[in-house]
N, C-alpha and C positions, 0 to 999 in steps of 0.2 A: 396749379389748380385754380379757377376761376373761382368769380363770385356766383355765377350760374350753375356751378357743378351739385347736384344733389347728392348729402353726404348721411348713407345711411348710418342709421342708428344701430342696426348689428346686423355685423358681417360674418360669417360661416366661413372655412377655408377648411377644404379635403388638403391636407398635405401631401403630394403625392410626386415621390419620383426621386426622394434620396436616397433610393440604391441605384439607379439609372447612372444619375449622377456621378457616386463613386465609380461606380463600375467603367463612362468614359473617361476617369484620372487614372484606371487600375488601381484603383484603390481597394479596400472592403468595403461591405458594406452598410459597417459601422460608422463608416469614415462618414456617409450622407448624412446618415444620423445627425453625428455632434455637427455637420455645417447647417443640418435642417434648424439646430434650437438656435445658431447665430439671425437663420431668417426671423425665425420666431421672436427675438430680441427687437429686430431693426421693423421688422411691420408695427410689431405693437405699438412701439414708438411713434411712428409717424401716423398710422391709423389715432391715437391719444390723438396728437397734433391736429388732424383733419378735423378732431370733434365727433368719431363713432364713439359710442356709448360703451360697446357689446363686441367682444373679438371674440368667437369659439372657432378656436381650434381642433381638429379631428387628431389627437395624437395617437389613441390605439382602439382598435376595433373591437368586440369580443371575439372578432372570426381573426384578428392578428394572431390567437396564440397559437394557430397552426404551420407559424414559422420557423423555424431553425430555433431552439432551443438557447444557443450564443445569441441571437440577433436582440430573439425577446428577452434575454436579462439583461444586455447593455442597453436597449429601449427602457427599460423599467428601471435601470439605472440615472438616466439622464434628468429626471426630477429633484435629485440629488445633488446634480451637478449645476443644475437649473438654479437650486434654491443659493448658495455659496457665490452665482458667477453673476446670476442677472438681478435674482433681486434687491443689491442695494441700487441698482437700476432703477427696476420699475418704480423702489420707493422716491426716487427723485422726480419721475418724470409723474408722479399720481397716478399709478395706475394701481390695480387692486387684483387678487389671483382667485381663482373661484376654479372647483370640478365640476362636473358632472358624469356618471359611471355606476356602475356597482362596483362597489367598493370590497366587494367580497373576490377572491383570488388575485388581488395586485397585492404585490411583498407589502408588508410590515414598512419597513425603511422607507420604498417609496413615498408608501400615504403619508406616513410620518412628515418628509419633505415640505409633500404637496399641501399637507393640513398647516405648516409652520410657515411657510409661505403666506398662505390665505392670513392665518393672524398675523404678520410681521405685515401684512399692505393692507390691513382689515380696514384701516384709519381713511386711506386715502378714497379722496372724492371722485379723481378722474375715470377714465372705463376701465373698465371691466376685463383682464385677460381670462377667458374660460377655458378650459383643458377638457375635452370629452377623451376621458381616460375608460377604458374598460368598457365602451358604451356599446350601444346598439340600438337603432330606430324601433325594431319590432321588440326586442325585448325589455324597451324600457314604454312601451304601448301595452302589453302583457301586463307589468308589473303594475301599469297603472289600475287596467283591468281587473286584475284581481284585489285591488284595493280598495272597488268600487263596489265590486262585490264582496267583502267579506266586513265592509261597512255598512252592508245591508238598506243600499239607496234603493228608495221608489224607482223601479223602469221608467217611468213617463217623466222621473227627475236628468235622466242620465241624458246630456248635453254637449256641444262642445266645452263650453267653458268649467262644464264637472271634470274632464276629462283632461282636461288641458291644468286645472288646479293638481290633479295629483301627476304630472309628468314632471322629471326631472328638472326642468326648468321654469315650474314654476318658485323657485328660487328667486325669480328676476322678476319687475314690475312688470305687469300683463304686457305695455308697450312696446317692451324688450326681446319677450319671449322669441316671436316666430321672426326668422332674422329675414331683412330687406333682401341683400345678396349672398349667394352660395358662389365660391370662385373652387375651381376645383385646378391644381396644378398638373402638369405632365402629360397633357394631351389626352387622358383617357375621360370617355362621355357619360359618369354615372356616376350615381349618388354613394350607393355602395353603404347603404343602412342609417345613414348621416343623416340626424333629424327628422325623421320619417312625416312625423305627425306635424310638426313647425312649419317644413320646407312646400308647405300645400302652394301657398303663391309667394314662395322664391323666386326674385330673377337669379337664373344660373348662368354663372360665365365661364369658359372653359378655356385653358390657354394651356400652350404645349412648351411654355416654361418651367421646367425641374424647377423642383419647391428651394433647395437651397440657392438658387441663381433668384429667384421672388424679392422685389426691392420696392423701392419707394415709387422706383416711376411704372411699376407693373400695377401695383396700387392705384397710381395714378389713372390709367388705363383703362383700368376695370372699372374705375369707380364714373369714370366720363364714361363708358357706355352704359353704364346702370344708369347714369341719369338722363341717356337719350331714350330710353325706353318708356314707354306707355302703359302703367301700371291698372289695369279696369279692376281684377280680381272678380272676375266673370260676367262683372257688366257690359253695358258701351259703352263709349267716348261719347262725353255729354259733346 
């Protein structure tokens, strides 16, 4: 990584392609699963090192629960397994765990996990690992919607920035919120409900690398072509 490389402040990553994965070891497709959180470990790490702020991860969609029954309780398990393997991890390297989701239908145990996590790294200063657990673009646009409304705001108040305060992410300093790069694993070309409202001028990178094969130098990669790119956000080039 050079000194010219521009190093966004949060990055977005669709995780996509740990059953592919298992599937060319003949393995299950659990098995992508548990190598997906070792990627999940080794990015966070080096993305910390790079100096991003902000890592959200896509870990379960609200439209995931329409999978195999086995699949989505060892998924909803691995938060679990997450909290026991990686975080006296992150606590070393300063990094800090945060959700974003509804929080309503993920097990008990899991939140439990994910909530003891966030306080055992609440301390630390370095970025940010975010979990978009249970999320959904439009349905966390809705819920802001209806928050706006039943607080009974003036019309000619309603804003981006009113809009953008009650979105699940406004959790994070306004800076942070809408992430610089969206990198999406496994070759498929779509957002797929991820950040909906955020992702308005995302650069999107798209690489036909399986998420658990995703390393430091596909990072690398991604992050030198986000910074050859020409960011106007609907203007010109002065």
């Amino acid at each position: 990584m050079t000194k010219e490389v521009k190093i966004p402040a949060h990055i977005g990553i669709i995780m996509d392609g740990n059953g592919r994965w298992a599937k060319k070891k003949g393995k299950p497709r659990i098995f992508g699963h548990k190598a997906g959180m070792d990627a999940i470990e080794r990015t966070a790490i080096y993305a910390q090192k790079l100096g991003v702020k902000l890592l959200t991860v896509y870990a379960f969609s609200t439209e995931n629960w329409s999978r195999p029954m086995d699949e989505v309780k060892f998924i909803m398990s691995l938060p679990i397994d997450f909290y026991s393997q990686f975080v006296p991890v992150l606590n070393r390297e300063n990094i800090q765990i945060s959700m974003i989701g509804e929080r309503d239908s993920v097990p008990k145990a899991t939140l439990k996990a994910i909530d003891k996590a966030s306080e055992d790294t609440a301390n630390n200063t370095g970025m940010i690992l975010n979990f978009a657990m249970n999320y959904g673009g439009r349905a966390e646009i809705i819920k802001a919607v209806k928050n706006i409304i039943t607080s009974r705001v003036n019309p000619d108040d309603v804003n981006e920035a009113l809009i953008a305060e009650n979105l699940s992410t406004a959790i994070f300093p306004t800076e942070l919120r809408d992430p610089e790069l969206i990198i999406r694993t496994s070759g498929e070309l779509r957002l797929s409900n991820f950040l909906t409202w955020q992702s308005a001028y995302s650069e999107l990178l798209f690489t036909d690398t399986l998420w658990p094969d995703f390393d430091e130098a596909e990072l690398d990669k991604a992050i030198t072509e986000y910074s050859g790119r020409d960011r106007r956000f609907g203007g010109l080039k002065s």
